[in-house]
N, C-alpha and C positions, 0 to 999 in steps of 0.2 A: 367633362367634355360633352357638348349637344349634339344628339345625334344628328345626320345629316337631313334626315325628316322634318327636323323640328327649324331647320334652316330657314329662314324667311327670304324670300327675292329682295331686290333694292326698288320697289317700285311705291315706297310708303312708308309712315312711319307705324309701330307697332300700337295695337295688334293688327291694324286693316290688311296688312298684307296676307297673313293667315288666315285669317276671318273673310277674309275675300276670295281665298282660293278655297276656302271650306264650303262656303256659301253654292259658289262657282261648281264645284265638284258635286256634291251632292241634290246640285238643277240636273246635270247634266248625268246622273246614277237613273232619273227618270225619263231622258230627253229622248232617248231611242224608242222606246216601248209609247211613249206617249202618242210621238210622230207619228207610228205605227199604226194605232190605233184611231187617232182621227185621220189617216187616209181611208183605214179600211170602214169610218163611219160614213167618209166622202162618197167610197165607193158604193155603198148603200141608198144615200142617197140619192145619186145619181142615177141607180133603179127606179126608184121610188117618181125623182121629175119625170126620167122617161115616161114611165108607166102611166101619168096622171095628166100631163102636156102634150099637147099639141105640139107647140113650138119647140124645138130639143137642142137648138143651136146656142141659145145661151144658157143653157144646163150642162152642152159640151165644153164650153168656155169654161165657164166656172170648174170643171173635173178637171180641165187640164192644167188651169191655174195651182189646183190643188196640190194635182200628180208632181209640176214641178217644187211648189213647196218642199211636197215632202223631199224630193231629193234633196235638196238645198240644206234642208235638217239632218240630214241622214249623213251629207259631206262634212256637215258641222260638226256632227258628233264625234266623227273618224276623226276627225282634224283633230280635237281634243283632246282623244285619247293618246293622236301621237304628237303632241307639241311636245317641243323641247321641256327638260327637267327643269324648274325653277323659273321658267318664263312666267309672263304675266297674266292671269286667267281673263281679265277684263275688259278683254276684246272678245272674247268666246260670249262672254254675258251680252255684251251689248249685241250682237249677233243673236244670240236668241231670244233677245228679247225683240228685235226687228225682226224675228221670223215669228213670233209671238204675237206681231200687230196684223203682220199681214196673214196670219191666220185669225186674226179676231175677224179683220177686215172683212175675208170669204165668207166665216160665218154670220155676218152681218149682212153681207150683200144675199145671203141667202137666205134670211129672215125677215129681207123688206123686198128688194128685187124680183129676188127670185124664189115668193111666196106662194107656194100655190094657192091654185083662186079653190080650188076641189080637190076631189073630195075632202071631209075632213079628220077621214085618216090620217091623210095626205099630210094637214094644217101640224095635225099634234104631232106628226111622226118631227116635223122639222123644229118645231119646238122643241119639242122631249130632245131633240140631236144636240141644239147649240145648248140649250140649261146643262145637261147631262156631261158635253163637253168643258164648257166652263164650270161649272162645278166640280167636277172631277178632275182639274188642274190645279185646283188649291195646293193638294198634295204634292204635285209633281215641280211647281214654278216658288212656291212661296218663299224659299229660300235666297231665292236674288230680288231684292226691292227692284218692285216696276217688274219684274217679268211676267208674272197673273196680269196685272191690273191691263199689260198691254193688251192681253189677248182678251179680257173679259169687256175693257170698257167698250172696244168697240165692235163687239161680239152682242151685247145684251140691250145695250141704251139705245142702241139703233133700232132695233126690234122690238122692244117694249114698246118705243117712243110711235111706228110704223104703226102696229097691230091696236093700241088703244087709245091714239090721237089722232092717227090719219086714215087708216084704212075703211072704218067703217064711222066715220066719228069722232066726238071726243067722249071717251069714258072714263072719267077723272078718277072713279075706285076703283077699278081693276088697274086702271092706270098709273096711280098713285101706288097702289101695293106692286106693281111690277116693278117699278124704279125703285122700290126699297126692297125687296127682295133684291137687285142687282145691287146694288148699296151693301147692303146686309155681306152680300158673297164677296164683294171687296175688302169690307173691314174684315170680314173671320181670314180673310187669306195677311192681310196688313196685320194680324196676330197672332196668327202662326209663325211669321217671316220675325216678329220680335221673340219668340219663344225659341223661336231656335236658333235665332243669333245669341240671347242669352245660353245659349246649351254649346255653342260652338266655342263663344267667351272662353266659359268654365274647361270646355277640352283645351284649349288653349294653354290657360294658366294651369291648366295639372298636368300639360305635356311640360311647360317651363318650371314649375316646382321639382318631375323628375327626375330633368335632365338637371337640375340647380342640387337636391340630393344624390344626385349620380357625383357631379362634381367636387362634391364635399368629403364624400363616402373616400374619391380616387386618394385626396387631400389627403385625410386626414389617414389612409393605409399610407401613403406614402414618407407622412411624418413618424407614422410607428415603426416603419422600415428603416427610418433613419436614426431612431431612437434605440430601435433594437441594436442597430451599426454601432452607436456611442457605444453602448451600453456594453457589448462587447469588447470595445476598443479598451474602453476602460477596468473591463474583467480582464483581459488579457494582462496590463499595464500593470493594477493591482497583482496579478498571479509573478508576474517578470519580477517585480518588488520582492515578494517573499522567498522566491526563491534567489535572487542576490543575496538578501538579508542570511536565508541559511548558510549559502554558499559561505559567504564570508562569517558567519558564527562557527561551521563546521574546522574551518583554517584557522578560525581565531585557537577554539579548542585543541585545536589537534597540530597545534604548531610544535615546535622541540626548543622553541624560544619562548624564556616567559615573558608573558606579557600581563600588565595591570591597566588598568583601567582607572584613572582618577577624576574626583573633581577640582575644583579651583583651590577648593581650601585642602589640599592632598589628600583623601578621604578616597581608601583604594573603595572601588564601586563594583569591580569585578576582577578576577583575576582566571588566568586561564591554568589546566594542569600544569602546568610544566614550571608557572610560579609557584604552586601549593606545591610542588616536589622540592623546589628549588629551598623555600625558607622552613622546609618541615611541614607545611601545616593540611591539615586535612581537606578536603574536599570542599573548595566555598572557607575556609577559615580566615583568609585575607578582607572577607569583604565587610567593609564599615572601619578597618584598623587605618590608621596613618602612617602615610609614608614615610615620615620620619620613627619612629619605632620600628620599621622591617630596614630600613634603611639610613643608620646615625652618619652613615659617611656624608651621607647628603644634607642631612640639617649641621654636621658643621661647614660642607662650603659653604650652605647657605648664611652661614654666621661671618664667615668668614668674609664674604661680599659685602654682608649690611655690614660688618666695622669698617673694610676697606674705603666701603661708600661712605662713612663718616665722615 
C-alpha cells in the first residue's frame, strides 16, 4: 500500500505531478524570508534616495510600490501553506513568479530611473542592492523554471544596459562584461534548477521503490499467513488420520471376535487376538498361513461351488 504522501494529485501524468509540487514547495520553503529581506533592502534604500535627492516623490512611489509587493508575497505564502491537501501547486508558482517580474521590474526601475546622479556612495550602494539581490535568489527561486530568471532578467539587463550604453555613453567593455556577468547569473541559476530537479527525480523514485517494497513485503507476509493456515490445516488433517487409524487398530485388537485379515489369494495378512486364541496359535502365528489350512471347511465349499459350476 502507497502511503497517502506519496499520492500524486490528477493534474498530470507521472512524475510531473510530484516533481511539480516538490519543485513548488521547496521555492516557497525560501519565499517568506526572501520577501523579507528585499523589503527591508527596499527600506534601506529608500534612506539612502532620501538622503542623496532632492526630489523624494518618486523615491516615495517606488517604496510604496514595493511595500505593496511585499504584502502581495506575504498573502501568497499564507495561501500556500494553507491550500487544500493535494490541490494543484501551479498556480502558487505562476504567482510567484509574477511577483518575481514585478519585483525585477522595481529593481530595474531603480537602476535606471531612479539612479542617482551623486554621490557615489549613493551609485554603488544601488548597484551593490540589485547584484546582491539577484544573486542572492539563485538559491531561493531556482527550483521552479522561470522564477529567477523573472526577477533577474529584468532587474539586471536594464541596468547594465542604462549605466554602460546610455548614461554616460557607450562603453562596450565594462559593457560587454556586465551583460555576461548577468548571463553568467542566469545560466548558474538554469543549473542549479536542473540539479535539483535531477535530486527531486531520484526522491521520487525511491519514495515509489519504498512504497513498491512495502507492498511486496505486506504480499508476501500475507502468503506465509496463508501457507502457515494450509499448513496447519493439513497437520491437523494428518493428526485426525492417525488417530482414526489407531482408533480403529486399537478395536481391531481388542475385539472378542476374530477377525483376519486377507489378501486375494487367501493369504491371512494379519490376524487379531481373539483369532490366535481361537485356532491355538501364538501371538502373530496366522500371518502369511492360508485360509484354507486354518479353515478346510471352506476350501470344500469352495470345491464344492467350482464342481457345481461345472
Amino acid at each position: 500500500m502507497i502511503p497517502a504522501t506519496l499520492h500524486p494529485p490528477v493534474y498530470g501524468p507521472w512524475p510531473a505531478p510530484r516533481l511539480r509540487a516538490l519543485q513548488v514547495e521547496e521555492m516557497f520553503r525560501f519565499a517568506g524570508v526572501s520577501a523579507a529581506y528585499s523589503y527591508f533592502g527596499a527600506l534601506l534604500t529608500l534612506g539612502v534616495l532620501f538622503e542623496v535627492s532632492a526630489e523624494r516623490t518618486p523615491a516615495a512611489a517606488w517604496f510604496v510600490a514595493a511595500t505593496l509587493l511585499a504584502v502581495l508575497r506575504g498573502i501568497l505564502v499564507v495561501a500556500y501553506k494553507r491550500r487544500p491537501a493535494g490541490s494543484d501547486p501551479s498556480r502558487y508558482a505562476r504567482f510567484a513568479i509574477g511577483a518575481n517580474f514585478a519585483a525585477g521590474v522595481l529593481w530595474g526601475v531603480l537602476g535606471t530611473a531612479l539612479f542617482p546622479v551623486g554621490p557615489v556612495y549613493a551609485q554603488l550602494f544601488v548597484v551593490m542592492v540589485i547584484i546582491c539581490f539577484v544573486a542572492g535568489s539563485v538559491t531561493a527561486y531556482s527550483a521552479v523554471e522561470g522564477a529567477h530568471e523573472a526577477l533577474s532578467i529584468p532587474a539586471t539587463l536594464p541596468t547594465a544596459a542604462y549605466l554602460f550604453f546610455m548614461r554616460d555613453g557607450m562603453h562596450w567593455y565594462a559593457g560587454v562584461a556586465a551583460l555576461f556577468f548577468c548571463f553568467a547569473i542566469i545560466y548558474y541559476a538554469r543549473q542549479l534548477h536542473t540539479h535539483l530537479e535531477a535530486g527531486f527525480l531520484a526522491q521520487i523514485e525511491r519514495g515509489d521503490l519504498l512504497a513498491l517494497s512495502s507492498a511486496v513485503n505486506e504480499k508476501i507476509s500475507t502468503e506465509n499467513r496463508d501457507l502457515a493456515h494450509r499448513a496447519a490445516v493439513r497437520g491437523m488433517s494428518v493428526a485426525s488420520a492417525r488417530e482414526q487409524v489407531d482408533r480403529l487398530d486399537s478395536l481391531f485388537e481388542s475385539s472378542p471376535l476374530p477377525w483376519l485379515v486377507c489378501d486375494e489369494g487367501g493369504t491371512v495378512l494379519r490376524a487379531n487376538a481373539a483369532a490366535d486364541r481361537l485356532f491355538a496359535r501364538g501371538s502373530g502365528g496366522l500371518d502369511g498361513a492360508a485360509v484354507t489350512s486354518i479353515l478346510p471347511g471352506l476350501a470344500l465349499r469352495s470345491g464344492e461351488v467350482a464342481s457345481g459350476s461345472a
